[in-house]
N, C-alpha and C positions, 0 to 999 in steps of 0.2 A: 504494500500500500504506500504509496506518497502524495505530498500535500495536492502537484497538479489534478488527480485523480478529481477530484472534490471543488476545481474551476469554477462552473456550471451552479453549484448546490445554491440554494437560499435557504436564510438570509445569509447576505455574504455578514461576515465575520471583518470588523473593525476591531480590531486589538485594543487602541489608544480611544476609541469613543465607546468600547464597551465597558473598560476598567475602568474610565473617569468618572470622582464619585465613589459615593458606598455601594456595596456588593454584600453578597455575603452567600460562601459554600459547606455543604454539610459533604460529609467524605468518611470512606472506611477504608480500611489496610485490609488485606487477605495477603495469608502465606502462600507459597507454591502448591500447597494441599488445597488451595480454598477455604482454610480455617477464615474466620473472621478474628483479625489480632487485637483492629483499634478502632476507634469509631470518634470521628471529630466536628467540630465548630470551626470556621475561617471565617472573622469580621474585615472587611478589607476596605481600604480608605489609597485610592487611586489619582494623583496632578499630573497634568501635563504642564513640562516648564521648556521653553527652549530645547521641546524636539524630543523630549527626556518625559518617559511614563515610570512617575517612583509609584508602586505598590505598596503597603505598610500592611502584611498579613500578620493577623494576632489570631496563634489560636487555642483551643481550647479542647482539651483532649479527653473522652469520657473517663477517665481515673484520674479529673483535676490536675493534671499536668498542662501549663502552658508554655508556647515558646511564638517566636518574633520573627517574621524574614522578612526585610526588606529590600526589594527590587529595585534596579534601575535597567529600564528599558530602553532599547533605541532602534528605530527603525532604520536598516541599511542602503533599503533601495527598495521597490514597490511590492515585493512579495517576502524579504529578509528581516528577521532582528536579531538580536544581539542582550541578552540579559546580562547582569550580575548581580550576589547576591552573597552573605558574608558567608555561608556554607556549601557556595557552589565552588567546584572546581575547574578555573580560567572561565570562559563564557558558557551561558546557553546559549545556542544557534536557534532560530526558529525560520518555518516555513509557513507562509498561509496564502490560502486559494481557497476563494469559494465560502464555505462557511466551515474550514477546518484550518487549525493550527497544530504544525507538528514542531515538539521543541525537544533536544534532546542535547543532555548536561550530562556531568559528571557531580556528584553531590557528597560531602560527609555528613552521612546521616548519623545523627546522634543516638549508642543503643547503646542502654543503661549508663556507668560511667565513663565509655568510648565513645567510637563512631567509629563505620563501617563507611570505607567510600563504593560506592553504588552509581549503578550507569540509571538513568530514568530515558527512555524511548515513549514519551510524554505528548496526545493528541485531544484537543479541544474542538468539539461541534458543536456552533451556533445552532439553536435548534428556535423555532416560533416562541412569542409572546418573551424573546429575551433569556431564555433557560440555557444555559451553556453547560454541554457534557465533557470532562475528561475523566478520561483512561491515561493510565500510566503505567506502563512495565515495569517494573524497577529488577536489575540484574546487578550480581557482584563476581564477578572473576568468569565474566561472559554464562552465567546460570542464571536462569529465572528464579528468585527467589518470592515474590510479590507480586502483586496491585495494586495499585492507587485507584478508587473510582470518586466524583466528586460531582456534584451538582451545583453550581450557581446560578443566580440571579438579582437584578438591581434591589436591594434594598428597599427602597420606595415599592418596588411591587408588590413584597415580602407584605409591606404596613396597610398596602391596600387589599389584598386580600383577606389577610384581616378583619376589615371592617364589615 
């Protein structure tokens, strides 16, 4: 699969006008068995300054563990970006077409009082009314060990549904 594949799809997928602003994603971890490991909360607070999307992810892990990553984004040319992040390894590259984003980093994920560094092969589908799906493989020493699966959406729609 790559991002061209997914050209065509709607809605297309704007990176920097979908993150700008509150957000906010519910997500779980599965091991290589399919266990279910973690189950989490992403509040997310999104500027666009000079070309540059900072993310500010806070999140909040169901065994009351929190932790912090902050993003800076940069688009490189019409369909390329380029992240960083204080636990990513050198850049994320990313790909997007259509209403799919492929981003794939190297990352030290933090497990118990270590951290494992782990590959993520990491894809985001715009999907209707604003609902963004990612998957994420997460591999260490070229093995699947996990997934990432995550669900967002704007904030503001979160409060209107609601009512």
């Amino acid at each position: 699969m790559k991002p061209q594949d997914f050209a065509q799809k709607e809605p297309r997928f704007d990176v920097f006008d979908y993150f700008e602003g509150d957000s906010r994603a519910w997500g779980i971890f599965e091991d290589r068995f399919g266990t279910l490991r973690r189950q989490f909360t992403v509040e997310i607070t999104g500027t666009v300054e000079d070309g540059v999307l900072t993310l500010e992810e806070d999140f909040i892990y169901d065994d009351g563990e929190t932790d912090r990553r902050v993003w800076t984004i940069s688009k490189t040319d019409e369909h390329s970006y380029e992240g960083l992040a204080d636990d990513i390894v050198g850049k994320a590259i990313g790909s997007q077409y259509g209403n799919a984003l492929n981003w794939s980093y190297d990352m030290d994920l933090k497990v118990g009082d270590g951290a494992w560094r782990v590959t993520f092969d990491d894809w985001m589908f715009l999907q209707p009314d604003g609902v963004l799906v990612n998957r994420a493989r997460v591999k260490k020493w070229g093995f699947e060990i996990g997934e990432v699966t995550l669900f967002f959406t704007k904030t503001q729609r979160v409060a209107q549904a609601a009512e």
